[in-house]
C-alpha positions as CSV (number, residue, x, y, z in Angstrom):
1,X,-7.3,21.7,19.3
2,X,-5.5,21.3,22.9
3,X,-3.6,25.1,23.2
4,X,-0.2,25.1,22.8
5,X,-0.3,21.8,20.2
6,X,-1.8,23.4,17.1
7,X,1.5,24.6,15.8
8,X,3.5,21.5,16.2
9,X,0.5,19.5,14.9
10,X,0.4,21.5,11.6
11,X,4.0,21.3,11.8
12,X,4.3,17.1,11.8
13,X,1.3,16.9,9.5
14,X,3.4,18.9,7.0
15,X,6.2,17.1,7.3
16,X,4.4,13.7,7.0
17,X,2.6,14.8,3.7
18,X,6.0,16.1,2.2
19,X,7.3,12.5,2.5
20,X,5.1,10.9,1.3
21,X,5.2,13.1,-1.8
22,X,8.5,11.7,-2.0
23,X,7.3,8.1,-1.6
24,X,5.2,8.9,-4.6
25,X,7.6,9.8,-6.6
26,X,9.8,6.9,-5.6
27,X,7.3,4.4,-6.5
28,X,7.3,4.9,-10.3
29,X,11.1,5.8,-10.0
30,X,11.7,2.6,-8.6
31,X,9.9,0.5,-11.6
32,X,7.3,-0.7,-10.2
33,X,4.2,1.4,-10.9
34,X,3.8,2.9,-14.3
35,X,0.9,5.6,-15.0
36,X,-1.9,6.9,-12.9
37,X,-2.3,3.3,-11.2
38,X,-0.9,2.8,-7.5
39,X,-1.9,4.6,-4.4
40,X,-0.2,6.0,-1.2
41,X,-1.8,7.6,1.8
42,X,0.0,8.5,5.5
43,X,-1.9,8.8,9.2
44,X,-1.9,11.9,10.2
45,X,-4.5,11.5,13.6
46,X,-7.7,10.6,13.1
47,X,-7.5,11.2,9.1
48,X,-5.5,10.4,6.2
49,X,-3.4,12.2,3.6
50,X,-4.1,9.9,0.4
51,X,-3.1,10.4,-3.4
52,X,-5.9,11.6,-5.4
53,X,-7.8,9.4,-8.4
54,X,-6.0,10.3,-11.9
55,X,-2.9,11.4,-11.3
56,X,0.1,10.3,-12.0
57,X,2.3,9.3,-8.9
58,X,5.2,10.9,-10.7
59,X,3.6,14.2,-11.1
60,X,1.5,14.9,-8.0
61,X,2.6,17.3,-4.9
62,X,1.2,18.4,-1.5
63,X,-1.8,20.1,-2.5
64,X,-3.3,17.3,-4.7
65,X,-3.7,15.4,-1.9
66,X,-6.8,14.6,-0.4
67,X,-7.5,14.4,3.6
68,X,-10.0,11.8,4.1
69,X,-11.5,11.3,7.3
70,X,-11.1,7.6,9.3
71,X,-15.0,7.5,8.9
72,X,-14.7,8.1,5.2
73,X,-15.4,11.8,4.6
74,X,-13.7,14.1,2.8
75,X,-14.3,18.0,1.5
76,X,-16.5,18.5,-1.5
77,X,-15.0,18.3,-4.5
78,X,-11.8,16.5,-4.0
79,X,-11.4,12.7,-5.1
80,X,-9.3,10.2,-3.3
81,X,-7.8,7.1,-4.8
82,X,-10.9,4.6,-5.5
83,X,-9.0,2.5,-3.1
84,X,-9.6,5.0,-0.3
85,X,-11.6,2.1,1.9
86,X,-8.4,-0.4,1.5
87,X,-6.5,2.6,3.2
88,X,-9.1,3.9,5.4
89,X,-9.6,0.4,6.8
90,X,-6.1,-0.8,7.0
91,X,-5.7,2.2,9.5
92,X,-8.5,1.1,11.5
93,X,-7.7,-2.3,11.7
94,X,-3.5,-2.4,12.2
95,X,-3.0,1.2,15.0
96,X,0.9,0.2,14.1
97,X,0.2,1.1,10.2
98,X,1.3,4.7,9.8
99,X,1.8,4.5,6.1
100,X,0.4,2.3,3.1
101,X,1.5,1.9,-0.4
102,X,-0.7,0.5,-3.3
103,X,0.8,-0.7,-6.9
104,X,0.8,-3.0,-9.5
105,X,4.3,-4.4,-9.7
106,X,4.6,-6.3,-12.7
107,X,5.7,-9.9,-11.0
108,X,3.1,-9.2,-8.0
109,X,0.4,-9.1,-10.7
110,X,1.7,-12.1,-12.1
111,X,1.0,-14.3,-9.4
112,X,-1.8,-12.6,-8.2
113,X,-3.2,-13.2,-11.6
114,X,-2.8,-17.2,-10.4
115,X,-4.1,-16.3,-7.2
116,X,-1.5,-17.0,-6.1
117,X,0.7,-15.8,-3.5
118,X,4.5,-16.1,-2.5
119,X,5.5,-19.1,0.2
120,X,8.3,-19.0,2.0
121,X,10.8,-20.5,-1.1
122,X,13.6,-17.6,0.5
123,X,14.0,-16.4,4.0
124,X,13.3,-12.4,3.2
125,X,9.2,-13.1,2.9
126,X,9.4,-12.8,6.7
127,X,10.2,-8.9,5.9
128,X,6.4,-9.2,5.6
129,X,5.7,-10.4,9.3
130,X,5.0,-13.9,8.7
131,X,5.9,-17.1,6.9
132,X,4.5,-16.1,3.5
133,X,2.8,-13.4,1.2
134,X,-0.6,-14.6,0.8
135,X,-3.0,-13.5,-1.8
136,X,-6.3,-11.8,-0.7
137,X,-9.5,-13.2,-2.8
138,X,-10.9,-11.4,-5.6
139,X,-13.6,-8.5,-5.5
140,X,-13.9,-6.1,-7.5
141,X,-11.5,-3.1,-7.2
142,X,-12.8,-0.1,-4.9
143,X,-15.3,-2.1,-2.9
144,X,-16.0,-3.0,0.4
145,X,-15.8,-6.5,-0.4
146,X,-11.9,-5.8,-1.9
147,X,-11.2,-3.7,1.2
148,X,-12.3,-6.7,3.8
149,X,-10.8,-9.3,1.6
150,X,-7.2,-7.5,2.1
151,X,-7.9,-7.2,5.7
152,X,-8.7,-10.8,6.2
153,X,-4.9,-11.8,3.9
154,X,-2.9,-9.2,5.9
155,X,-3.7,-10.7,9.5
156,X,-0.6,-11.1,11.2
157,X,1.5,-10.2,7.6
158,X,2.4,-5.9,6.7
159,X,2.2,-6.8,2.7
160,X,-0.5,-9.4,0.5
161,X,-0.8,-9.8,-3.1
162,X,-4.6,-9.1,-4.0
163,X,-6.2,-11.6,-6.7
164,X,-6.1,-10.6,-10.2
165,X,-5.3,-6.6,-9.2
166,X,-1.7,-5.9,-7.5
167,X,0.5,-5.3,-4.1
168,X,-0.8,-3.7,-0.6
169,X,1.5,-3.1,2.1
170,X,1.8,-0.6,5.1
171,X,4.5,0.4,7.5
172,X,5.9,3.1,10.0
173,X,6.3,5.9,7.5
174,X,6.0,6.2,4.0
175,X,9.6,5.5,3.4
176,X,9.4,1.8,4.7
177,X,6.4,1.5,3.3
178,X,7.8,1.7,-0.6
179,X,10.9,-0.3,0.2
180,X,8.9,-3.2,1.5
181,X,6.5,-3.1,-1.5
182,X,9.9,-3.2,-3.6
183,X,10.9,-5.8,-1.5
184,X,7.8,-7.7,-2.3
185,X,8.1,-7.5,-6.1
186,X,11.6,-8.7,-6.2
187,X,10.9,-11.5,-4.0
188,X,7.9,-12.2,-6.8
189,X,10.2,-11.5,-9.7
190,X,12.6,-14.4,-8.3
191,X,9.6,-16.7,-7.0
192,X,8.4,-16.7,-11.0
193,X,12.2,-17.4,-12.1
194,X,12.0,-20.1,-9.5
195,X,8.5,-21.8,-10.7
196,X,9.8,-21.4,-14.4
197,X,12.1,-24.6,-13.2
198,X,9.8,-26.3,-11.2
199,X,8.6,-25.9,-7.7
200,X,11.1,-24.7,-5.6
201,X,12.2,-26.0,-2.0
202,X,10.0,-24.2,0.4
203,X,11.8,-23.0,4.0
């Protein structure tokens, strides 16, 4: 530790893990994650604060989390998400990702059932950084394969759809990152009212 840091370190690190407790909780408030499925995790330096495997977003506080290295190590006995490389690798890839959230929005799933992601049919899919909301192939869930798959959709785009699984998206702070993955699932939820009349006019 550099002298005279330590405390304001522990301090921010604190502060970060307390909201995104509170992005946890929001996530199955807001509808769209049910159960023990879902994920969130924060930067804090050179690790991560992630949401531990089994538990209900709902239910969890600060000390279930688990602080899991940027090289993937963490202290025996704890469990991360099994999507701990999607989050791990997100940070290494995007330095402007401070906070990712991982769910299973009903409508997202839809489409990503299709493979299918969401073109640019209404302006607000550029609240995602690009032109559209692609749909990262399939692997299966909590391998590498799934992690460099959602690396590969989320090039120059903060949110993807991943085949046949759910929603990934990061941003600043925990707090932007769950209103831009309820973002997402509205803008899915109207793109499948749209396709139920036929294919809508693209922007």
């Amino acid at each position: 530790m550099v002298p005279g840091r330590e405390a304001g370190a522990v301090n921010d690190s604190a502060a970060a893990r307390e909201r995104l407790i509170r992005a946890a909780h929001g996530l199955n408030a807001s509808g769209i994650n049910t159960g023990t499925s879902g994920n969130l995790s924060v930067r804090i330096g050179e690790s991560m604060s992630v949401t531990p495997s089994g538990h209900s977003c709902a239910a969890i506080d600060v000390r279930d989390l688990v602080t899991v290295t940027l090289a993937g190590e963490w202290a025996a006995g704890q469990r991360p998400s099994s999507e701990w490389r999607i989050h791990r690798d997100i940070y290494r890839e995007f330095p402007e990702a401070r906070a990712i959230v991982h769910a299973h929005p009903a409508h997202c799933v839809a489409l990503a059932g299709h493979r299918q992601g969401i073109p640019a049919f209404h302006y607000t899919v550029a609240l995602a950084g690009g032109a559209d909301i692609r749909c990262a192939e399939y692997a299966t869930f909590g391998t590498q394969a799934l992690s460099d798959n959602v690396l590969h959709a989320l090039q120059g785009r903060r949110a993807c759809l991943m085949a046949n699984h759910g929603l990934v998206c990061y941003e600043e702070s925990p707090e932007r990152a769950l209103a831009l993955a309820i973002e997402v699932e509205h803008l899915a939820q109207a793109y499948c009212q749209a396709l139920a009349l036929g294919d809508p006019v693209l922007l």
